[in-house]
N, CA, C and O atoms as CSV, one atom per row, in Angstrom:
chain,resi,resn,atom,element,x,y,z
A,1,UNK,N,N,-30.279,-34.009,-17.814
A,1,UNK,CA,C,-29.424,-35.158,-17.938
A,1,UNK,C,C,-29.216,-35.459,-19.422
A,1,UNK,O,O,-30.063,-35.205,-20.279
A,2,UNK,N,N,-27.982,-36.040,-19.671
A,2,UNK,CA,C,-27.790,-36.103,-21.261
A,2,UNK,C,C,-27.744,-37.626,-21.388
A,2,UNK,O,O,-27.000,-38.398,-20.782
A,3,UNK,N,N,-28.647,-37.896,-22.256
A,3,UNK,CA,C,-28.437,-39.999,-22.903
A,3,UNK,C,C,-28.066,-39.662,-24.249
A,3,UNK,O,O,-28.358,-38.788,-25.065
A,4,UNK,N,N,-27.335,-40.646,-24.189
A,4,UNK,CA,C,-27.119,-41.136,-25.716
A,4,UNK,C,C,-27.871,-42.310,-26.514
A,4,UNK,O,O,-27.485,-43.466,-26.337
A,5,UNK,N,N,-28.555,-42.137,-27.077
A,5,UNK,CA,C,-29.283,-43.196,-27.702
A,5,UNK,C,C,-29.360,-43.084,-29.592
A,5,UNK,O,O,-28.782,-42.226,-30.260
A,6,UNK,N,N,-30.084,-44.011,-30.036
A,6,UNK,CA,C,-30.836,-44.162,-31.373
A,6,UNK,C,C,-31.383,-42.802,-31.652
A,6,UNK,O,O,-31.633,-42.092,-30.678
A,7,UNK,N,N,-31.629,-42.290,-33.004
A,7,UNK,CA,C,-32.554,-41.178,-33.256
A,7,UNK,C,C,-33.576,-41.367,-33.443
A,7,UNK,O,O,-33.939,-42.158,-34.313
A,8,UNK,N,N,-34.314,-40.765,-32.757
A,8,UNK,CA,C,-35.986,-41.260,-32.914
A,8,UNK,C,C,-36.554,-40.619,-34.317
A,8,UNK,O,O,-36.220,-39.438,-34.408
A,9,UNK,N,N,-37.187,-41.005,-35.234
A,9,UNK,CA,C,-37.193,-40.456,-36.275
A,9,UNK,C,C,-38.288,-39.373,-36.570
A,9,UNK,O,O,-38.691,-38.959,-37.657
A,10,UNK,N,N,-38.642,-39.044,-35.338
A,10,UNK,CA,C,-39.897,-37.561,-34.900
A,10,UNK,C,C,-38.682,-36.523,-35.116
A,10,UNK,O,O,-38.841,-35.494,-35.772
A,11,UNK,N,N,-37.405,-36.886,-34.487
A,11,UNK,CA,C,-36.419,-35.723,-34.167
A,11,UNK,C,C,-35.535,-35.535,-36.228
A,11,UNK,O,O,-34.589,-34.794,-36.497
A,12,UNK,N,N,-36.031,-36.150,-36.903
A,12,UNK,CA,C,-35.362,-36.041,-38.332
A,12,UNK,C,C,-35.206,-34.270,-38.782
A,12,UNK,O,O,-34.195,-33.672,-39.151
A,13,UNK,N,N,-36.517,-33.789,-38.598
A,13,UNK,CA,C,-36.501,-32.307,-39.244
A,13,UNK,C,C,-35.788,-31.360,-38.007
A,13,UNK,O,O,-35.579,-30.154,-38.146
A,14,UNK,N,N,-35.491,-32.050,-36.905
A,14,UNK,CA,C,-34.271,-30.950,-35.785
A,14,UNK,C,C,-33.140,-31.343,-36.522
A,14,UNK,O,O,-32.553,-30.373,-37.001
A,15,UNK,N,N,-32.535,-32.640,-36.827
A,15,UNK,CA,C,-31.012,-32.817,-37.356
A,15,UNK,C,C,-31.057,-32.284,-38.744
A,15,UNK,O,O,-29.920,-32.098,-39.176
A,16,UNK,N,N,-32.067,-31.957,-39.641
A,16,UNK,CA,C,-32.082,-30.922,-40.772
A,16,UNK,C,C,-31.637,-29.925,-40.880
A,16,UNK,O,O,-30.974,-29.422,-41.787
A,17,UNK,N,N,-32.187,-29.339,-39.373
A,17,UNK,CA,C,-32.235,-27.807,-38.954
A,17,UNK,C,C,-30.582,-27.983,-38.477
A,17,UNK,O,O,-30.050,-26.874,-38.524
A,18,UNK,N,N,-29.969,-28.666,-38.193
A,18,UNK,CA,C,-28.871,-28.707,-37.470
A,18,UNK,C,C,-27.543,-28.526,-38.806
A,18,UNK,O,O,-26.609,-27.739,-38.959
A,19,UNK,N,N,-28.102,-29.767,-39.634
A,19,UNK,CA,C,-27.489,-29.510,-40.986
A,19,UNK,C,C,-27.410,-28.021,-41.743
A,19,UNK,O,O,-26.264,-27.626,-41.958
A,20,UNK,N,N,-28.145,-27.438,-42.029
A,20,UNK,CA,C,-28.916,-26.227,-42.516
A,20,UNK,C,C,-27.897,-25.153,-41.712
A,20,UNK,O,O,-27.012,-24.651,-42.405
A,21,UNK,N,N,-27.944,-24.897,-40.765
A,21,UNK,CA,C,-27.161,-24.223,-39.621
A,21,UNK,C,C,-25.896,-24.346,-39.734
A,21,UNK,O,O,-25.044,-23.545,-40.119
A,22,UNK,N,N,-25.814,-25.608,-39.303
A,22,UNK,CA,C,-24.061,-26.156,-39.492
A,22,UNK,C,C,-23.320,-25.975,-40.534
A,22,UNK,O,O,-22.205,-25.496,-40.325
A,23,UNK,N,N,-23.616,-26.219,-41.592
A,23,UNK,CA,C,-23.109,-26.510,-43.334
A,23,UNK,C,C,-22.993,-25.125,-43.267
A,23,UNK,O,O,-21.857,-24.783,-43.597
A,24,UNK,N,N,-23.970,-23.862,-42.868
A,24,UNK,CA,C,-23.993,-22.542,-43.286
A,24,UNK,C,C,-24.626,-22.313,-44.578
A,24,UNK,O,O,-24.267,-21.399,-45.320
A,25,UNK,N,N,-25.651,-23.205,-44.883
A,25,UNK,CA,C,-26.079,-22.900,-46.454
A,25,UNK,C,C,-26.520,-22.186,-46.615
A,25,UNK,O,O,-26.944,-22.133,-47.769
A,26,UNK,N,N,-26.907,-20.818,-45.587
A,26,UNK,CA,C,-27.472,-19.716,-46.046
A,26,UNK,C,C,-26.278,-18.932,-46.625
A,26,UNK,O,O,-26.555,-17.754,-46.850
A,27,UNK,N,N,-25.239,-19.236,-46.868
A,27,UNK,CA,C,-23.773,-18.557,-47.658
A,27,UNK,C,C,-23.938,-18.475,-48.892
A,27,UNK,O,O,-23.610,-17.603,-49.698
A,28,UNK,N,N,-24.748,-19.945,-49.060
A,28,UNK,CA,C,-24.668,-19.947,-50.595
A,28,UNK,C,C,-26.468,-20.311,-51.172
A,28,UNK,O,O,-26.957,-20.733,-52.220
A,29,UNK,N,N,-26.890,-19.973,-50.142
A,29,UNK,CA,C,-28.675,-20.536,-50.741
A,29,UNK,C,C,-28.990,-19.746,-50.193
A,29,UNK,O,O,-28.600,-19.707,-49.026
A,30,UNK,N,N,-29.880,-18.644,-50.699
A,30,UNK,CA,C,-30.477,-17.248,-50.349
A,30,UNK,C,C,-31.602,-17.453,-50.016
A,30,UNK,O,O,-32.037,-17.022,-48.949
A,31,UNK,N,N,-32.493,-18.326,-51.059
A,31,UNK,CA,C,-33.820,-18.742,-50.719
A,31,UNK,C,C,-34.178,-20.163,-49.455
A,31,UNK,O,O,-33.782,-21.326,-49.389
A,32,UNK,N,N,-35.100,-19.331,-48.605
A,32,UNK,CA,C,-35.223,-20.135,-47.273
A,32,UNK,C,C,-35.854,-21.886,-47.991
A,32,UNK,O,O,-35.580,-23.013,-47.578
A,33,UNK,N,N,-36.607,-21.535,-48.977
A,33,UNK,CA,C,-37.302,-23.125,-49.901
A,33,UNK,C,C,-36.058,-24.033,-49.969
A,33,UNK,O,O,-36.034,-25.115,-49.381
A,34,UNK,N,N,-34.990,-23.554,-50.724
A,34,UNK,CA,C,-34.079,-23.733,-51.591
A,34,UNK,C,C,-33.329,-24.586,-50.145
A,34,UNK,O,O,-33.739,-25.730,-49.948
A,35,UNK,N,N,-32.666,-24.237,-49.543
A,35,UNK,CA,C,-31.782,-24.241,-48.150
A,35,UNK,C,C,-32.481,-25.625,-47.515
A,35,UNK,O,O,-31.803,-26.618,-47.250
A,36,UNK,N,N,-34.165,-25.546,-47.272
A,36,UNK,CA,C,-34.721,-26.624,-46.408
A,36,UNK,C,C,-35.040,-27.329,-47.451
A,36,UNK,O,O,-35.339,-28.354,-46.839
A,37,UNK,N,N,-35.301,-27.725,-49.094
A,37,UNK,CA,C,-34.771,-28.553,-49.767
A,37,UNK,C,C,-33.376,-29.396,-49.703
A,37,UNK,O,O,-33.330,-30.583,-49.381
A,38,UNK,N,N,-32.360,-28.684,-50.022
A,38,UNK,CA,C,-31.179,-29.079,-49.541
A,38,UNK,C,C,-30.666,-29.711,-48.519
A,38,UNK,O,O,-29.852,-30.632,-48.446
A,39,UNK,N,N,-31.309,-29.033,-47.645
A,39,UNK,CA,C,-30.576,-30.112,-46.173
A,39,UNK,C,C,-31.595,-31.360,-45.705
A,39,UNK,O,O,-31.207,-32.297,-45.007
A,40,UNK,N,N,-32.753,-31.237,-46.131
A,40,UNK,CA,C,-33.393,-32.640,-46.221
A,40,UNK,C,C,-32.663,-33.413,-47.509
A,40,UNK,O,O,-32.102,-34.454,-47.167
A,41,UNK,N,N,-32.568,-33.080,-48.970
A,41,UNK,CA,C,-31.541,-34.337,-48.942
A,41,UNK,C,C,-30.394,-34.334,-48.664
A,41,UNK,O,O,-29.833,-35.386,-48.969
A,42,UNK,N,N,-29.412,-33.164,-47.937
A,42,UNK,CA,C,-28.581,-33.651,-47.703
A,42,UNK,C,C,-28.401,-35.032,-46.526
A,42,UNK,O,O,-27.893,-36.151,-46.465
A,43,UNK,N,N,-29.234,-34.019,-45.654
A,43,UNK,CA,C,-29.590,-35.455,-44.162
A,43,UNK,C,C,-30.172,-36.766,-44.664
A,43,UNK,O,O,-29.885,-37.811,-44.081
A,44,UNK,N,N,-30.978,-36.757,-45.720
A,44,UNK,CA,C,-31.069,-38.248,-46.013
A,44,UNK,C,C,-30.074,-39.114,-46.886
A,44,UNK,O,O,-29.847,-40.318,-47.006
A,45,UNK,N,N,-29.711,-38.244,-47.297
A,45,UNK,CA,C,-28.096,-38.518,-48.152
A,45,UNK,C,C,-27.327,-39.166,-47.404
A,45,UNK,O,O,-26.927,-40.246,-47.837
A,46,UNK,N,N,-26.885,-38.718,-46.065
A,46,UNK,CA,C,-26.078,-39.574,-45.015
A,46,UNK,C,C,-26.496,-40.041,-44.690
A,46,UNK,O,O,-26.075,-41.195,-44.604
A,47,UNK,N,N,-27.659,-39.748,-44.190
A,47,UNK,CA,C,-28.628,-40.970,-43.258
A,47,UNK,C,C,-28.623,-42.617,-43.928
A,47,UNK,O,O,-28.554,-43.627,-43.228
A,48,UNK,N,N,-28.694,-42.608,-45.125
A,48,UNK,CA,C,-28.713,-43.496,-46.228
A,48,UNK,C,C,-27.547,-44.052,-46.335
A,48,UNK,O,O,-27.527,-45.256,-46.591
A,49,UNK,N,N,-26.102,-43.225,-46.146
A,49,UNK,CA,C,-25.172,-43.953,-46.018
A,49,UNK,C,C,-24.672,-44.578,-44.472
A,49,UNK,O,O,-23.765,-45.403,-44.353
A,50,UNK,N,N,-25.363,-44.077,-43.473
A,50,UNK,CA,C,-24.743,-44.169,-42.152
A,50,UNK,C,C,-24.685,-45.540,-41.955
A,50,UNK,O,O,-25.559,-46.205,-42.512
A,51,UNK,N,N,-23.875,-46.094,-41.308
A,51,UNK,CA,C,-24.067,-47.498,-40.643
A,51,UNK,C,C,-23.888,-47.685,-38.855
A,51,UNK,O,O,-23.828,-48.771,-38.277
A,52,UNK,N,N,-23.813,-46.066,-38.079
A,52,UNK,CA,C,-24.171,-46.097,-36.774
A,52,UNK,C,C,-25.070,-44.624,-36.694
A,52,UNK,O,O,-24.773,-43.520,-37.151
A,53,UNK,N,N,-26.007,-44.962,-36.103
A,53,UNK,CA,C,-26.612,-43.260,-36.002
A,53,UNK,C,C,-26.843,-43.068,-34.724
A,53,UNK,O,O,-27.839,-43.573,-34.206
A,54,UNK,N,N,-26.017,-42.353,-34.051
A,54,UNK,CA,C,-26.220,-41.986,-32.417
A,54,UNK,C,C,-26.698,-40.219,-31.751
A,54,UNK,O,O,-26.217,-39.113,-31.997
A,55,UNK,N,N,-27.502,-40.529,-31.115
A,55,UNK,CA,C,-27.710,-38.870,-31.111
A,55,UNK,C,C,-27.644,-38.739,-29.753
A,55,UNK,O,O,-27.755,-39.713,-29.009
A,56,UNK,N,N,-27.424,-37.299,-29.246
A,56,UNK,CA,C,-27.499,-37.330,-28.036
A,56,UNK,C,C,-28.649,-36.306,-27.182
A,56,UNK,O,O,-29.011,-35.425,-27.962
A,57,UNK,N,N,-29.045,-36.223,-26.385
A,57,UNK,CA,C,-30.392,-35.796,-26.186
A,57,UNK,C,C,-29.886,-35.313,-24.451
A,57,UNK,O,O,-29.107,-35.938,-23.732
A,58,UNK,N,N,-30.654,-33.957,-24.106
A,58,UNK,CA,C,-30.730,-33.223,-22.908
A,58,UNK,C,C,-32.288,-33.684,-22.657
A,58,UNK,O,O,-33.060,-33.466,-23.591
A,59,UNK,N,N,-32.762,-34.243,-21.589
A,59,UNK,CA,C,-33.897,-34.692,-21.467
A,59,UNK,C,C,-34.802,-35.530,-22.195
A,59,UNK,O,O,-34.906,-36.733,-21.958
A,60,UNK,N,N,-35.782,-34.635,-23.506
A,60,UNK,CA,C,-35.950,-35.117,-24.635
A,60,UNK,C,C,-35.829,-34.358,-25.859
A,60,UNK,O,O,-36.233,-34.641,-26.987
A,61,UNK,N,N,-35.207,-33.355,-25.445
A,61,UNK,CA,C,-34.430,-32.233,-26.626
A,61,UNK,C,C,-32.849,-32.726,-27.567
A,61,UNK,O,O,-31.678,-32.717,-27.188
A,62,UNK,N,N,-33.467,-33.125,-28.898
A,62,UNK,CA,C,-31.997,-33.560,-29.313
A,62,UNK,C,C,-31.057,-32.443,-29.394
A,62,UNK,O,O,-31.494,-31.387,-29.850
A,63,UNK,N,N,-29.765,-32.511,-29.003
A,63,UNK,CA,C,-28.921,-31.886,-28.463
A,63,UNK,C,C,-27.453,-31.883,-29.640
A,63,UNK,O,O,-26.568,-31.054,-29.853
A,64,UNK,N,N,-27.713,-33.035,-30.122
A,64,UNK,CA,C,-26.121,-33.765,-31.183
A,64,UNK,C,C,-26.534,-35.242,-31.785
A,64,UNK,O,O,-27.099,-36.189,-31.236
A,65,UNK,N,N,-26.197,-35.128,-32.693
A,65,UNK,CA,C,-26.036,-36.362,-33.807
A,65,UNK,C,C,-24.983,-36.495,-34.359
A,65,UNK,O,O,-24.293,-35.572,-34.793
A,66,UNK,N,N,-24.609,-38.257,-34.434
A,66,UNK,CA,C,-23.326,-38.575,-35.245
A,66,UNK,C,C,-24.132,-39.443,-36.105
A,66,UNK,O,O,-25.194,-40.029,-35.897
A,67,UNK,N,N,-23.151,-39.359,-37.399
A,67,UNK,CA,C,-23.401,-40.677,-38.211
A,67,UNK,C,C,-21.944,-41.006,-38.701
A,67,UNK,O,O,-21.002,-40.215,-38.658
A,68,UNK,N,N,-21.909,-42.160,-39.125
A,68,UNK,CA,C,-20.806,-42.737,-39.006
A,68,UNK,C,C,-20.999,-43.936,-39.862
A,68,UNK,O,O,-21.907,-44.765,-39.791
A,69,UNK,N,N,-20.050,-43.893,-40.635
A,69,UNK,CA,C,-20.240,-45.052,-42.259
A,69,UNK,C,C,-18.901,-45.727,-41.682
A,69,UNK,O,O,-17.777,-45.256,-41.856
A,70,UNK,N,N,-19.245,-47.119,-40.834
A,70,UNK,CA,C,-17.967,-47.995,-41.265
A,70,UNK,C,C,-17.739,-49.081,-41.978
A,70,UNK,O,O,-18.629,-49.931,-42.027
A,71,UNK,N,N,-16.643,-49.262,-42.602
A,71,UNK,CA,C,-16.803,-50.453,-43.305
A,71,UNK,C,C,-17.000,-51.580,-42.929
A,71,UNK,O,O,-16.734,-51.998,-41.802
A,72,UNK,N,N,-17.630,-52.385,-44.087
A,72,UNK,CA,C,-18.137,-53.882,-43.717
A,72,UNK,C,C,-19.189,-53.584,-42.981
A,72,UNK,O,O,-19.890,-54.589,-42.857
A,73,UNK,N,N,-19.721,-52.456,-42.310
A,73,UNK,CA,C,-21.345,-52.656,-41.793
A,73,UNK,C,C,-22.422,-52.154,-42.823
A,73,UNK,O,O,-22.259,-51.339,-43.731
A,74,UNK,N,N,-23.566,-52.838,-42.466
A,74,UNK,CA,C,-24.635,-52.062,-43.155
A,74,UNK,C,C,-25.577,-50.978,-42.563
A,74,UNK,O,O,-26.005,-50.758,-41.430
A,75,UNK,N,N,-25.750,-50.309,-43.933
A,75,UNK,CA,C,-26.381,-49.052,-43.465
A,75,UNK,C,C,-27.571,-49.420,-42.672
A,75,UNK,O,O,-28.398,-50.254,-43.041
A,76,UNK,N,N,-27.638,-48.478,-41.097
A,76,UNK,CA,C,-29.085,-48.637,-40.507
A,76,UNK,C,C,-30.576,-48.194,-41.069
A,76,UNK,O,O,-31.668,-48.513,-40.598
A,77,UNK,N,N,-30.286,-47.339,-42.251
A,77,UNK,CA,C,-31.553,-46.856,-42.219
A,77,UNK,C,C,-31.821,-46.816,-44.183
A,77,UNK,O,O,-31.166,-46.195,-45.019
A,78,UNK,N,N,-32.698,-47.488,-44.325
A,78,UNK,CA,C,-33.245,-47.557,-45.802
A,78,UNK,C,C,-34.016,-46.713,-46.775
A,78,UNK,O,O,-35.227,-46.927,-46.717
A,79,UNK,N,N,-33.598,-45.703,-47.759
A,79,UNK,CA,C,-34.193,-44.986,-48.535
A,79,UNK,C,C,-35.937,-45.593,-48.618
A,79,UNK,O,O,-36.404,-46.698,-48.897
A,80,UNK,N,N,-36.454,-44.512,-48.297
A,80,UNK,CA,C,-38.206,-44.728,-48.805
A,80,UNK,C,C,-38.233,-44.281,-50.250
A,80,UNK,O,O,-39.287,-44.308,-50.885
């Protein structure tokens, strides 16, 4: 069954892996260090700007993530 909910923030290093994958940064980042540097800040980069973060989940396997910056809201989630 698929829900849509909040991202639980256990699931952060799957939407990394999703980034990492997606973006294709192994095109341009050869080194595997280099690549999972990168897409952790890239994902906190948005994450930081998002102001809806919805993911969607097959059981308890995250499946898809949106983020979504609209104006006049504030971001959900705060740089550590």
């Amino acid at each position: 069954m698929l829900t849509i909910r909040p991202l639980n923030p256990s699931d952060y290093q799957e939407a990394i892996q999703f980034a990492i994958e997606g973006l294709q940064f192994d095109q341009y980042l050869t080194n595997r260090w280099a690549r999972q540097i990168y897409g952790r800040y890239f994902f906190y980069e948005e994450l930081n700007q998002a102001t809806q973060v919805i993911a969607a989940y097959h059981n308890t396997q995250l499946v898809g993530l949106l983020l979504a910056r609209i104006n006049g809201e504030k971001p959900v989630h705060q740089s550590r």
